[in-house]
Each structure stands twice: as structure tokens, then as C-alpha cells.
DOPABA-352196 format. One line per field, with one value per residue (C-alpha): residue number from 1; chain; y, z, x. Coordinates in nm, 2 decimals. Example, Ala and Ser with C-alpha at 12.3 -4.5 7.8 and 13.67 -1.06 7.14 Angstrom:
BEGIN
pos	1, 2 $
unit	A, A $
north	-0.45, -0.11 $
up	0.78, 0.71 $
east	1.23, 1.37 $
This chain:
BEGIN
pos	1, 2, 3, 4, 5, 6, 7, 8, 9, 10, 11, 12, 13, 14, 15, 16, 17, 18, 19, 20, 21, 22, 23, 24, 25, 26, 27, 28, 29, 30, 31, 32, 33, 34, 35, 36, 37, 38, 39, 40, 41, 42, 43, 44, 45, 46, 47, 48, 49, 50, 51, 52, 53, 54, 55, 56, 57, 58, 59, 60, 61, 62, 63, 64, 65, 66, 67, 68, 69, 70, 71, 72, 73, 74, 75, 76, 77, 78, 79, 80, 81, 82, 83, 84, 85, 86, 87, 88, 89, 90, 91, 92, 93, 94, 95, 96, 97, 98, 99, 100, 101, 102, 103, 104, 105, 106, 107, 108, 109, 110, 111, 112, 113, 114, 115, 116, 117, 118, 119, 120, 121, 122, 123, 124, 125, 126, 127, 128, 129, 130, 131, 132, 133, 134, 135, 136, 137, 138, 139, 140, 141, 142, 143, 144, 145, 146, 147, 148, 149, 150, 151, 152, 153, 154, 155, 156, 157, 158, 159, 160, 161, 162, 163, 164, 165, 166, 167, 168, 169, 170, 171, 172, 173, 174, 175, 176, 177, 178, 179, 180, 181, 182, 183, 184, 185, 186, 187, 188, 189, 190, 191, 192, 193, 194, 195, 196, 197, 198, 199, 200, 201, 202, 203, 204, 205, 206, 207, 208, 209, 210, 211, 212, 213, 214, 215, 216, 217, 218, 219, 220, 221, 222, 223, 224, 225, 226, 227, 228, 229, 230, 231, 232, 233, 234, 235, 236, 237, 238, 239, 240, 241, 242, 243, 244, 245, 246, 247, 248, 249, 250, 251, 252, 253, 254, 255, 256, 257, 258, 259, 260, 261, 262, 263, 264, 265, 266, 267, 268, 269, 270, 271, 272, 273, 274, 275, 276, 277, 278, 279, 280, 281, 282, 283, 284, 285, 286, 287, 288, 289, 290, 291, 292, 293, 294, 295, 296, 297, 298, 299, 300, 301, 302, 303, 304, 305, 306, 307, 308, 309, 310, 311, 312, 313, 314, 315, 316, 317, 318, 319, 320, 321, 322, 323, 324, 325, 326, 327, 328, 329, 330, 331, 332, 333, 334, 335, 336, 337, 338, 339, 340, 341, 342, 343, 344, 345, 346, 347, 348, 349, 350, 351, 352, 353, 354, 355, 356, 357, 358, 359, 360, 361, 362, 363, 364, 365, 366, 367, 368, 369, 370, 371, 372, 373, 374, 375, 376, 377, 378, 379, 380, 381, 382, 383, 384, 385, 386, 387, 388, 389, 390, 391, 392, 393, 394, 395, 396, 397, 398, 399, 400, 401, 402, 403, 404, 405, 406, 407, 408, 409, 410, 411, 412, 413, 414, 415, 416, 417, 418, 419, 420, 421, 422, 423, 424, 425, 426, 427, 428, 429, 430, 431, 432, 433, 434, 435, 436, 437, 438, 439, 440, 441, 442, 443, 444, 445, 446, 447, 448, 449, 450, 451, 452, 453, 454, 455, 456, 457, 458, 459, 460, 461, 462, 463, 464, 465, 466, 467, 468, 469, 470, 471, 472, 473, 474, 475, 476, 477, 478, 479, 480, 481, 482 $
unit	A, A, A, A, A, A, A, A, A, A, A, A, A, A, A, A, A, A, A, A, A, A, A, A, A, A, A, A, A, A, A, A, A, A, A, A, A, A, A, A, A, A, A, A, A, A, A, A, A, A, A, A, A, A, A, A, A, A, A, A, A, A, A, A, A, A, A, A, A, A, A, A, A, A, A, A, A, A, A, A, A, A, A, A, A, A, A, A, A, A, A, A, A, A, A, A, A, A, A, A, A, A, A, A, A, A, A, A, A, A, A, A, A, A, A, A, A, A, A, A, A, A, A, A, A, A, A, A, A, A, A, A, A, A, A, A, A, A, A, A, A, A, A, A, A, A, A, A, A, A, A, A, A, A, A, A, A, A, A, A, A, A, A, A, A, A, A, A, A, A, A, A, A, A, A, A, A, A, A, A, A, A, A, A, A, A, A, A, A, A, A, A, A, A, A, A, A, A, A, A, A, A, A, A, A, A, A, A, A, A, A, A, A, A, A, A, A, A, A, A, A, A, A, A, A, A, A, A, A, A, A, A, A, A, A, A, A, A, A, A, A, A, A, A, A, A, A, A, A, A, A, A, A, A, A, A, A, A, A, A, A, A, A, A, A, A, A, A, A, A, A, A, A, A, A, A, A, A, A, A, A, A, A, A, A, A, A, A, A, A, A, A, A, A, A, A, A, A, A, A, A, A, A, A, A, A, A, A, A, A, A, A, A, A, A, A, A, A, A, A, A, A, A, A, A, A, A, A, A, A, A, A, A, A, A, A, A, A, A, A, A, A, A, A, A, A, A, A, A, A, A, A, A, A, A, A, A, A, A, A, A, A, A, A, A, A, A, A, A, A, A, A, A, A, A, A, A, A, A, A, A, A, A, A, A, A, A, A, A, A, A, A, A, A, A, A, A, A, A, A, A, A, A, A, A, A, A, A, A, A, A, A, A, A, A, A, A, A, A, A, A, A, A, A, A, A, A, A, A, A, A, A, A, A, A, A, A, A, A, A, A, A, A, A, A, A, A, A, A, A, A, A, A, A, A, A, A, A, A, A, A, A, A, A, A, A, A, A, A, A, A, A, A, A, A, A, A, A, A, A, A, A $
north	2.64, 3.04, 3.33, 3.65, 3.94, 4.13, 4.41, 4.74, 4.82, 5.00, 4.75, 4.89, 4.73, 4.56, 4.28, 4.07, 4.28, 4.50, 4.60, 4.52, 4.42, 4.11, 4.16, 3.78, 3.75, 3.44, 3.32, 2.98, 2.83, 2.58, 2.66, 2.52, 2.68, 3.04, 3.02, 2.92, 3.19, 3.48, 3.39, 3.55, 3.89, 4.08, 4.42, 4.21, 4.04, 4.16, 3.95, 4.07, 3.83, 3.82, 3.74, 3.49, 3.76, 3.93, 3.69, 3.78, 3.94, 4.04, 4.25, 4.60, 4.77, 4.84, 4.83, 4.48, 4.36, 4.49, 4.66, 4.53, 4.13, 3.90, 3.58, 3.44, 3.11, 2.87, 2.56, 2.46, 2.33, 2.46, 2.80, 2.81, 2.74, 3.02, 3.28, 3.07, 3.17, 3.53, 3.65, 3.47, 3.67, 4.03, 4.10, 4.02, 4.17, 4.31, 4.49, 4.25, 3.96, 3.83, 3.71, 3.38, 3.13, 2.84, 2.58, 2.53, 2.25, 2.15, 2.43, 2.31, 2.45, 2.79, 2.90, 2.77, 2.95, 3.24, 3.32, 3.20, 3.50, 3.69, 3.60, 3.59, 4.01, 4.06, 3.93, 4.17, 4.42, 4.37, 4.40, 4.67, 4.85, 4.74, 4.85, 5.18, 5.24, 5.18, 5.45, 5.69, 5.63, 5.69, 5.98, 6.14, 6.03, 6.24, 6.56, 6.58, 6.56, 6.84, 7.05, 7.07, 7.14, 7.41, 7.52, 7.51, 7.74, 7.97, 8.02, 8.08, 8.33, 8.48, 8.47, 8.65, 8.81, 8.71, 8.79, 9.13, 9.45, 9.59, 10.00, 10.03, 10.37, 10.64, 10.94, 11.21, 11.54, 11.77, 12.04, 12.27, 12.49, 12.39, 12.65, 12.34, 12.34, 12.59, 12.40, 12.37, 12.00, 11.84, 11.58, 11.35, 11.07, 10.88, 10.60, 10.39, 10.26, 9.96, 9.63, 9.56, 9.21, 9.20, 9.56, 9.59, 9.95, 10.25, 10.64, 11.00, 11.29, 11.56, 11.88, 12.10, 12.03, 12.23, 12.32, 12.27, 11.97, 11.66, 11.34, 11.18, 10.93, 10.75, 10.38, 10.20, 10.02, 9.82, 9.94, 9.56, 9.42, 9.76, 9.60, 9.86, 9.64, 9.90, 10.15, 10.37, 10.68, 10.90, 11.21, 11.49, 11.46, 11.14, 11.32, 11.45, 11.59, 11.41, 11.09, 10.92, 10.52, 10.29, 9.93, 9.63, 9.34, 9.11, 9.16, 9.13, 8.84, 8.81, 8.86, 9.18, 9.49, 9.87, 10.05, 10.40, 10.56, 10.83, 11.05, 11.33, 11.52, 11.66, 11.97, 12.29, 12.39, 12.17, 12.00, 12.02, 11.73, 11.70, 11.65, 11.43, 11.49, 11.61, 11.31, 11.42, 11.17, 11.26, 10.91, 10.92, 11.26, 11.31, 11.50, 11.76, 11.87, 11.73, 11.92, 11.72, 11.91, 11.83, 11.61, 11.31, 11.27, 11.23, 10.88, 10.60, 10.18, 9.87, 9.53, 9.23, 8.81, 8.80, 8.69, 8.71, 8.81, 9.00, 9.20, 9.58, 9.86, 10.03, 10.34, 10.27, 10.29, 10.01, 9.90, 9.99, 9.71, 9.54, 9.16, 9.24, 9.25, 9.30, 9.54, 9.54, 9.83, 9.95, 9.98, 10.19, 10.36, 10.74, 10.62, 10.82, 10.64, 10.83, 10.67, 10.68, 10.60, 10.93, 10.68, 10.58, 10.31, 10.12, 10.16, 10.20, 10.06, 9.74, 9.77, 9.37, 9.22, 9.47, 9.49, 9.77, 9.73, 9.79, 9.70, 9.62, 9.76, 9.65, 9.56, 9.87, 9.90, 10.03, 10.20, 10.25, 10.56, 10.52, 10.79, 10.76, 10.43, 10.22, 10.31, 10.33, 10.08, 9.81, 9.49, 9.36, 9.39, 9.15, 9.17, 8.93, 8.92, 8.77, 8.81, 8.76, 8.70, 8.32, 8.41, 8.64, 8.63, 8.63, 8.92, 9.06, 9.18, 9.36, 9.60, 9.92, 10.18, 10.52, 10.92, 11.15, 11.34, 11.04, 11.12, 11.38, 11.08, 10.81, 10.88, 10.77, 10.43, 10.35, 10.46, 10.52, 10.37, 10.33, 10.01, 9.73, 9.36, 9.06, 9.01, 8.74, 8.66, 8.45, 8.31, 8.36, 8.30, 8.20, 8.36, 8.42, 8.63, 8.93, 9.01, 9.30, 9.25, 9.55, 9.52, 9.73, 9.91, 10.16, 10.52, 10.71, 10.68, 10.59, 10.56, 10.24, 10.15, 9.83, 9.74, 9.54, 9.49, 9.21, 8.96, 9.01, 8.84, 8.88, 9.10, 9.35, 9.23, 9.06, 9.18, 9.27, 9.26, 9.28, 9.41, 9.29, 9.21, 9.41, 9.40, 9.50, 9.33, 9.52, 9.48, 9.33, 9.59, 9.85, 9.75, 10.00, 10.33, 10.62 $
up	4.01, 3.91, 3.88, 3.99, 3.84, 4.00, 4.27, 4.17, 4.51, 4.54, 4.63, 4.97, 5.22, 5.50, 5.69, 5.81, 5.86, 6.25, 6.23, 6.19, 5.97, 5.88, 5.50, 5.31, 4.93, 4.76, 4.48, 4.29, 4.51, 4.51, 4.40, 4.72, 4.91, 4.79, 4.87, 5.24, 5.26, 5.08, 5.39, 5.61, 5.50, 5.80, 6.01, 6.10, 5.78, 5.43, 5.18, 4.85, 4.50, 4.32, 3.93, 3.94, 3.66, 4.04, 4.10, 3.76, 3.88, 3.53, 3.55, 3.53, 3.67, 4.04, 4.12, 4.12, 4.50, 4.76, 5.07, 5.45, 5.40, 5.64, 5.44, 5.11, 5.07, 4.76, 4.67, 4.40, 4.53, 4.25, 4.27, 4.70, 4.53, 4.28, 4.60, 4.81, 4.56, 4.46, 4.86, 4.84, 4.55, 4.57, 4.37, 4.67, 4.92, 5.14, 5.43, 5.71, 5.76, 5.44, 5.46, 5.53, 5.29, 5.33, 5.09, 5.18, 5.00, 5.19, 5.30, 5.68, 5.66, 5.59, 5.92, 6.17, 5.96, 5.95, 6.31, 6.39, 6.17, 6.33, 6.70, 6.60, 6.48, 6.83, 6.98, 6.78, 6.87, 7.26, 7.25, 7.02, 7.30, 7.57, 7.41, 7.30, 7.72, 7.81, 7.55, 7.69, 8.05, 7.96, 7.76, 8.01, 8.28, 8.04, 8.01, 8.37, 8.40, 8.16, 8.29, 8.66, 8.50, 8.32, 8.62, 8.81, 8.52, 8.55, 8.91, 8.90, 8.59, 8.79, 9.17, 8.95, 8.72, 8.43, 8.24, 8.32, 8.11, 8.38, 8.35, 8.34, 8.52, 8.29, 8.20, 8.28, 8.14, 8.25, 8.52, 8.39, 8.12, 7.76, 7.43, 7.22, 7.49, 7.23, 6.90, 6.74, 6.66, 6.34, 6.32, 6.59, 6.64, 6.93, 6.94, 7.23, 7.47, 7.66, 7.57, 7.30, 7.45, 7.61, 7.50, 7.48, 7.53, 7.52, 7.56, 7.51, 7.69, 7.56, 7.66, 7.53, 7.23, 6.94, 6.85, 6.53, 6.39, 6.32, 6.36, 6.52, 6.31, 6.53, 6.36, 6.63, 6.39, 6.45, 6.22, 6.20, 6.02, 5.90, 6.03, 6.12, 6.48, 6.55, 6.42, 6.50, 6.44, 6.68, 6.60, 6.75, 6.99, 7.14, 7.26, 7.57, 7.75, 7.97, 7.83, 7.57, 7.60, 7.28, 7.32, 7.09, 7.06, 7.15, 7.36, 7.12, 7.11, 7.28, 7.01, 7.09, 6.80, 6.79, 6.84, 6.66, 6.81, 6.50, 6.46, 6.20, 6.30, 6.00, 6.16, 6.13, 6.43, 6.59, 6.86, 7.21, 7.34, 7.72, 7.68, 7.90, 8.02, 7.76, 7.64, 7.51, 7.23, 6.91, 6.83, 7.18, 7.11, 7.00, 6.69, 6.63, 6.27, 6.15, 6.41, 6.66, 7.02, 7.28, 7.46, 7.49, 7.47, 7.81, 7.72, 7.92, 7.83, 7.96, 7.92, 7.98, 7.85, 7.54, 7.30, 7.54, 7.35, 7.62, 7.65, 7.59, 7.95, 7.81, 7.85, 7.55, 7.19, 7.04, 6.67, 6.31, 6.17, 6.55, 6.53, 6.93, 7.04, 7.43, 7.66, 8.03, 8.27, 8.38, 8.79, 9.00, 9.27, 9.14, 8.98, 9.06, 9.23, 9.35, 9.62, 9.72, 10.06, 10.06, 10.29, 10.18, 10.39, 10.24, 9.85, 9.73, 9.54, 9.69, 9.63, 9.73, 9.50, 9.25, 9.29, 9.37, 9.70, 9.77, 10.06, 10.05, 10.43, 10.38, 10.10, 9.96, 9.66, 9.78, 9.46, 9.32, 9.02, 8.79, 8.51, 8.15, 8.23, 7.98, 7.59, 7.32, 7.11, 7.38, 7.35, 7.72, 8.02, 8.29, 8.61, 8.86, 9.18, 9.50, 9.85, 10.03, 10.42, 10.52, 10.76, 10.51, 10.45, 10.09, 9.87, 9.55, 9.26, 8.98, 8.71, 8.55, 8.31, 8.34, 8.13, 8.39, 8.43, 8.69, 8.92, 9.14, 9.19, 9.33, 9.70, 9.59, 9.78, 9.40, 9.05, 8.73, 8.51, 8.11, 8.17, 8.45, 8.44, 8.63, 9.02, 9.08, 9.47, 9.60, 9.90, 10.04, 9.86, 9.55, 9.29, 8.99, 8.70, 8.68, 8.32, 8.15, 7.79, 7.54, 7.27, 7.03, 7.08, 7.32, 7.13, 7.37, 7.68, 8.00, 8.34, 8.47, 8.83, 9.08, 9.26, 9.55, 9.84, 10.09, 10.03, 10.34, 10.65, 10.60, 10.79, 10.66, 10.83, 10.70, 10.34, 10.17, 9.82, 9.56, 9.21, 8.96, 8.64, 8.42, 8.06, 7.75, 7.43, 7.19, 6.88, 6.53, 6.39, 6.72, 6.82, 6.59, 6.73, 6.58 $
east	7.84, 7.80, 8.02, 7.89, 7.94, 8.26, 8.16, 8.39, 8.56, 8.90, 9.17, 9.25, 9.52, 9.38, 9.34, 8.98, 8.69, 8.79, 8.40, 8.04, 7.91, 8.16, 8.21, 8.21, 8.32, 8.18, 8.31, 8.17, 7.95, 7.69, 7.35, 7.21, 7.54, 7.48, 7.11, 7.19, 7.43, 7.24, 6.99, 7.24, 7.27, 7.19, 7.32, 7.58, 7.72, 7.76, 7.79, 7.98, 8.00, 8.30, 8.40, 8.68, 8.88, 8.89, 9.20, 9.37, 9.71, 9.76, 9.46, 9.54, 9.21, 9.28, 8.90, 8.80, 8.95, 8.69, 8.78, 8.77, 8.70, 8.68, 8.65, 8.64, 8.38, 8.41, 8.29, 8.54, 8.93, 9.06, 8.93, 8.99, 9.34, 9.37, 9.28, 9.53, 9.80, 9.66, 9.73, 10.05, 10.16, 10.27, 9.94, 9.68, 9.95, 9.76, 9.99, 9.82, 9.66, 9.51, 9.10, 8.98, 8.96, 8.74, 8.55, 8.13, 8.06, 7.70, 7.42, 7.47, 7.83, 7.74, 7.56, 7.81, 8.07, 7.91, 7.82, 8.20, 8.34, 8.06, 8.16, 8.58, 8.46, 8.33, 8.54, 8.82, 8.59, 8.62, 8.97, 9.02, 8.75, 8.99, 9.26, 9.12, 8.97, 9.35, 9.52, 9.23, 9.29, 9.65, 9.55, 9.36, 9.63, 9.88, 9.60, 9.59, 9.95, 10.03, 9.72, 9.88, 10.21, 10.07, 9.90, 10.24, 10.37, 10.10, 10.16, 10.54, 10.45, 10.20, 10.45, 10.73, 10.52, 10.70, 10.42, 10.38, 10.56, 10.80, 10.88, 11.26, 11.43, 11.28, 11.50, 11.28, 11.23, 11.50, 11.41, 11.71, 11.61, 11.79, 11.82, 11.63, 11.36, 11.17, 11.22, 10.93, 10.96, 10.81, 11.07, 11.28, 11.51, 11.66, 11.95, 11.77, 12.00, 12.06, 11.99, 11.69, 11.62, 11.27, 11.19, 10.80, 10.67, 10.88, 10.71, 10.85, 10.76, 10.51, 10.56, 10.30, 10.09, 9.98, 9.63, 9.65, 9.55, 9.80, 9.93, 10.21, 10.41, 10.64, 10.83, 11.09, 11.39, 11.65, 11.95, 12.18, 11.86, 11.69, 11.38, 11.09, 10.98, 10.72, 10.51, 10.22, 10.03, 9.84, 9.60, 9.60, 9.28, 9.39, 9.73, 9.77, 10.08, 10.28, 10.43, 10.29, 10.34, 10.37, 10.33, 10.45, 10.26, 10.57, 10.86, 11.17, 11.34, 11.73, 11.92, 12.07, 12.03, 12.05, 11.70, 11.63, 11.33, 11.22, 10.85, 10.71, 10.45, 10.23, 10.05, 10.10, 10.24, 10.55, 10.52, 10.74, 10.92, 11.05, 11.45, 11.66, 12.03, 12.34, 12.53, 12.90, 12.90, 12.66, 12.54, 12.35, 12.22, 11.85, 11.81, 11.54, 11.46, 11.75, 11.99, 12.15, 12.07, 12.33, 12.07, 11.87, 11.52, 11.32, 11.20, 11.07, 11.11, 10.93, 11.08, 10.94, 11.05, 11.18, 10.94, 10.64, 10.28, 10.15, 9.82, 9.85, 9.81, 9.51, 9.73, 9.95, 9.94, 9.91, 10.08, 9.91, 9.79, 9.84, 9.70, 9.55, 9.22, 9.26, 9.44, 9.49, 9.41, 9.77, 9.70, 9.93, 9.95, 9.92, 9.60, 9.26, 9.03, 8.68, 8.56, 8.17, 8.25, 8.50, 8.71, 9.06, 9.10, 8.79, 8.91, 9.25, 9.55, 9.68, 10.06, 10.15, 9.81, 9.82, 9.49, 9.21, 9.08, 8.69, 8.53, 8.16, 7.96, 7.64, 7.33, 7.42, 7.70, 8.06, 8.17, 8.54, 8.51, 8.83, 8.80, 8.75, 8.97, 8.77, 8.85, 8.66, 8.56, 8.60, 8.30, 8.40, 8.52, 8.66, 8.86, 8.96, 8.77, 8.84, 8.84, 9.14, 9.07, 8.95, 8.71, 8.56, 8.17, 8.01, 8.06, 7.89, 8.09, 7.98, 8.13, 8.01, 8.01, 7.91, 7.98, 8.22, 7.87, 7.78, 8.08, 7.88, 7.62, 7.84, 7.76, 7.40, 7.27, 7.15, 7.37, 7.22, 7.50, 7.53, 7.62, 7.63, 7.74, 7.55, 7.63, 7.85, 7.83, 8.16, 8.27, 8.62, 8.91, 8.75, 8.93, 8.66, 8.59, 8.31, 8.22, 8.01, 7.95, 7.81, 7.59, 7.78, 8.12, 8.16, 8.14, 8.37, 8.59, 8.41, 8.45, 8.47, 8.29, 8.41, 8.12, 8.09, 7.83, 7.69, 7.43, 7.17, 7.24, 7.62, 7.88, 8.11, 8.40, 8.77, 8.53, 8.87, 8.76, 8.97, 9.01, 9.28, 9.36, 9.11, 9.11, 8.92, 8.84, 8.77, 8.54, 8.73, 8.88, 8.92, 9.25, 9.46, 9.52, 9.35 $
């Protein structure tokens, strides 16, 4: 009988081989008994020699046990004995079932044995396959269980839009004249009030702008935790007057804290802010270069659920150093929409959908204008499409891009636009999305065209096509106001 020399595995804890190929250790066999096996060594059995110091529990080198066995052959009693009481032993613990230990004493043992351990692995195999179709089926049962509850969700967030930033009761700028209306303001603060909870956008009111050059420093706070929850800084070309909207990336949460609204502006020339109504108590009074004023601030809020990361109207501000890439066309009803049709009742602002209506005629396009609605620096556009009526016909949807200098064009049966996404023809009441990708970053505002028409052979009529949901990614980098 021989001893091999010891194979240097890591001792691992495990039980008989779960795989192919079965892994055998030998250890003293017959000459005649080793030769018979070492026939065997195939894809679907390995066989491994082992030193008989392998067994030493004293041994203190932890690589001498190999990894994954299935069996251990001897032909010596003694020696099937010593491995009998190593895997008894704490030692040759292995945290399962231990390997099988059998004695080959003749040559005609060793292939019968050998294609058992083989068949006993596939047969391990075959249930561990079973076992593993069952925990997917119930997997997948699981997926599609949470997939239609999350499809519920989205529906009820969608019925009540939940998800949407909801403009509170502004207090406008006052109509009655005021002896701060003619401050020249370079700095201003505001105590914010109502309830903080769900707060996501708030604007003030621009009365008239300077033409010098500046910018607008404006940091929301909330004085309990002196925390600065929003900041942002706007130059003076991209100001405008009228109110001037600043979004957070997150609603705030519920817990309930005092906001203070405060802005520097670093031009030469001050600005002028609309003011609200006269408040009798000073803590609710805005204060203009350090002066309190009598007054409030005309100032506007949107609130939406607390702690909701919601996508940006395209009309607001968004925060320095803001972690969002997208924004979401705010559509309302005082929006201007250019028609090419010069027919109201075939594109306008769909108050129930939220959506822009445009309804295609013929082959064609039906054109809705909306000016310099698309900002700079955007990388892509989407909107929702759809048409609403069942008995509808097929419609095409497309999206465009175009300078304000196209706007006297757009009664043309053909328009030369900048830019102009794929058709996407649809049947009725099959909700999609219409994309337009750029190349690079768009340079400057633009105005942004809904497209629609008919594929030939189909009639205009129950067409209501709709518009909604439009947003704008913008290239990495873009999202920060300038």
C-alpha cells in the first residue's frame, strides 16, 4: 500500500460533493485498487490523494483537508478507522454531513462504487433543481404580486395626485400703494407661515428689475435646527418679473419647524419686491435692508407629501448643488399655446387630464407652439401620449424643437424644426411614451412643438390626443441654476 503525497486545499465546511464532478479522496490503497480507480477520472469524477498526516488532529496547518468531498476510499481497516474517528472528532467537524467512507479492497469494487456516488450526485442534483424551479416559481409568484401592488400604488398616486407639487393660496402682491413700495432692496427676510410639513417650492414676487448686473442669493432655514433646507442663486439675465418660483428637491418631512425665507442681491442697483398685506405683529413682518416695513412679502408656496423626491416644474429654480437631473413642464391653464390650426377648440389645456389637447385632421401635422418652454441644457425630452376616446382611430405623435423665429411658420403643411423625435403611431387608449433625444445639450431656451397627425386611411374623428406629463433630463452637471 502507498501514501500519496497530501493535496493542499483549504479545510472548508461541507458536506458530500452537491456537484459535478464527484470529488473522491483516496487514501492507502491497493496497487491494483488505485490503478482501477485512477481509470476513472473523468468530467464527472475527480479524484484527489491524500497523505494520512491529513488525519492528524494535532496538525496545526489548516490546508491539508480538501474542499467538497464526496467519499473517502481505503484499503487498510485501520486507516478507514483513523478517518472514522477524525469526522467524529471536533477536528473533522464539518457543519453537515461528513463524506463517505468506504474500504476497496479488490479492483472490481471500485467501478460500481464509483458510478453509485456518481448517480447518488445526480440524483442530489435533480432535487436541488426541483427545489430551486419551486423557490423561483414562488419568487416570481411574489414579483408579480408586488409588481401589481405597486401598480395599484401608482394609480392611487396618480388618481389623487399625491405625487404632484400642489400651489397653496398665494398672498399676492398688494394693489394698494405702500411707502416701502420704492425701497431699493438689496437685502430681505420673511418668517414663512403655516405649517412647514410638505413644503416644496416657495416664490416671491418681482416687481421691477434692475439693469445692472447681479445675482440673487436667496437660502430657506429653519430656525429650531438652524438648518439651511434650501439654497440658490439666480443671475441677473435669467430673472424676469413676476414671481420667481424656487423648488426643493424634497418635500420636508412632518416634523413641524419655523421657516425664514432670506436673499442679498449683489448688483448695483436694488431690486423691487411685490409686498403682501400689513401684519400688526413684527415677527410676521418682512424686513427690507434691515428695516422691518409694516408688511409681508407677496410670496407664493407649494406643498406636496412629506418627504416625497419629486421632479422639478421647469419653471422653478432649482437648488445649488441640487442632486436632480429632470424637471417637469408645469401645465396650466394661463399657459401660451400657438396653435397652427388657429382653432381653440382643436388644441388647448385639458383642465380634468392635465394634459395639452391636439387634435390631429389629417396626414398633415396638427402643431401645438409652447414658447421657449424647453430650458437650456436639457439632453431629452418625453411626454405622455395617448388618445382618450375608444372608438378612436390610430394617431401619430411626435415632439419637437424649434428657435421663436419658427413661430410665423407653424401654419406651414411642413415645419423646418431644430429638432424632431421619431413618430410613434398608437391606437386608442394606449398610453405610451414619445421621446426626442439631442446629441449635445441644448445651448439656449427653445420652443417646444406637440405634434400629431393621421396615418393614411384613418379619420379624424373621437382623435382627442393628448399631451401630459413632459419632462426634461438634462445633461450631468445642468441641473444647478445659473
Amino acid at each position: 500500500m502507498q501514501d500519496a503525497p497530501s493535496q493542499h486545499l483549504p479545510r472548508h465546511s461541507s458536506g458530500p460533493s452537491a456537484h459535478l464532478p464527484v470529488k473522491i479522496a483516496w487514501i492507502a490503497l491497493e496497487p491494483d485498487v488505485q490503478a482501477a480507480a485512477l481509470t476513472h477520472t473523468s468530467d464527472e469524477c475527480t479524484l484527489v490523494a491524500l497523505s494520512i498526516d491529513s488525519l492528524d488532529a494535532t496538525n496545526s496547518d489548516e490546508t491539508t483537508i480538501p474542499v467538497d468531498l464526496d467519499s473517502i476510499i481505503t484499503s487498510s481497516p485501520a486507516i478507514r478507522e483513523q478517518i472514522e474517528a477524525y469526522y467524529a472528532s471536533p477536528a473533522g467537524s464539518t457543519g453537515g454531513p461528513a463524506p463517505l467512507i468506504t474500504q476497496l479492497t479488490a479492483p472490481d469494487q471500485v467501478t460500481p462504487f464509483i458510478f453509485g456516488r456518481i448517480g447518488a450526485c445526480v440524483r442530489r442534483l435533480s432535487r436541488a433543481n426541483a427545489d430551486l424551479l419551486r423557490s423561483t416559481a414562488s419568487l416570481r409568484a411574489d414579483y408579480e404580486a408586488t409588481a401589481a401592488s405597486f401598480a395599484a400604488l401608482e394609480v392611487l398616486v396618480q388618481h389623487n395626485r399625491l405625487a404632484e407639487r400642489r400651489a397653496a393660496t398665494p398672498v399676492g402682491p398688494s394693489r394698494f400703494s405702500h411707502p416701502a413700495d420704492s425701497l431699493s432692496v438689496k437685502t430681505f427676510e420673511q418668517l414663512l407661515p403655516d405649517q412647514s410639513a410638505g413644503l416644496c417650492d416657495v416664490a416671491i414676487y418681482l416687481r421691477s428689475l434692475p439693469k445692472s448686473e447681479g445675482d440673487l442669493h436667496i437660502q430657506l432655514r429653519a430656525l429650531e435646527s438652524d438648518e439651511v433646507v434650501g439654497r440658490w442663486t439666480v443671475a441677473r439675465r435669467a430673472l424676469s418679473e413676476g414671481w420667481l418660483r424656487l423648488a426643493l428637491d424634497r418635500a420636508l418631512p412632518v416634523e413641524s419647524c419655523s421657516l425664514h425665507l432670506s436673499g442679498r442681491w449683489t448688483g448695483d442697483e436694488g431690486l423691487h419686491l411685490g409686498l403682501g398685506v400689513s401684519h400688526p405683529i413684527e415677527r410676521w413682518q418682512a424686513a427690507i435692508n434691515g428695516e422691518r416695513i409694516g408688511s409681508t412679502l407677496a410670496f407664493n408656496r407649494w406643498t406636496a407629501s412629506p418627504g416625497l423626491r419629486l421632479a422639478h416644474s421647469s419653471e422653478a429654480v432649482r437648488l445649488l448643488g441640487s442632486g436632480m437631473e429632470r424637471s417637469t413642464l408645469a401645465l396650466q391653464a394661463d399657459m401660451t399655446i400657438i396653435d397652427s390650426r388657429n382653432d381653440p377648440s382643436m388644441t388647448f389645456f385639458h383642465e380634468t387630464e392635465k394634459s395639452i389637447q391636439v387634435h390631429p385632421v389629417g396626414l398633415s401635422p396638427t402643431k401645438a407652439c409652447l414658447p421657449l418652454a424647453c430650458p437650456a441644457g436639457v439632453v431629452r425630452i418625453s411626454a405622455r401620449v395617448e388618445t382618450m376616446h375608444p372608438e378612436a382611430g390610430r394617431v401619430v405623435y411626435g415632439l419637437g424643437l424649434g428657435s421663436p423665429a419658427t413661430r410665423g411658420e407653424i401654419t406651414l403643411p411642413s415645419l423646418n424644426l431644430e429638432h424632431q423625435s421619431d413618430w410613434v403611431v398608437l391606437p386608442a387608449r394606449t398610453p405610451s411614451m414619445v421621446t426626442l433625444f439631442l446629441a449635445e445639450p441644448l445651448a439656449e431656451p427653445a420652443d417646444l412643438y406637440l405634434l400629431t397627425r393621421l396615418p393614411e386611411g384613418e379619420r379624424a374623428r373621437f382623435c382627442w390626443a393628448h399631451f401630459s406629463d413632459i419632462t426634461f433630463d438634462y445633461a450631468k452637471g445642468d441641473a444647478d441654476a445659473a
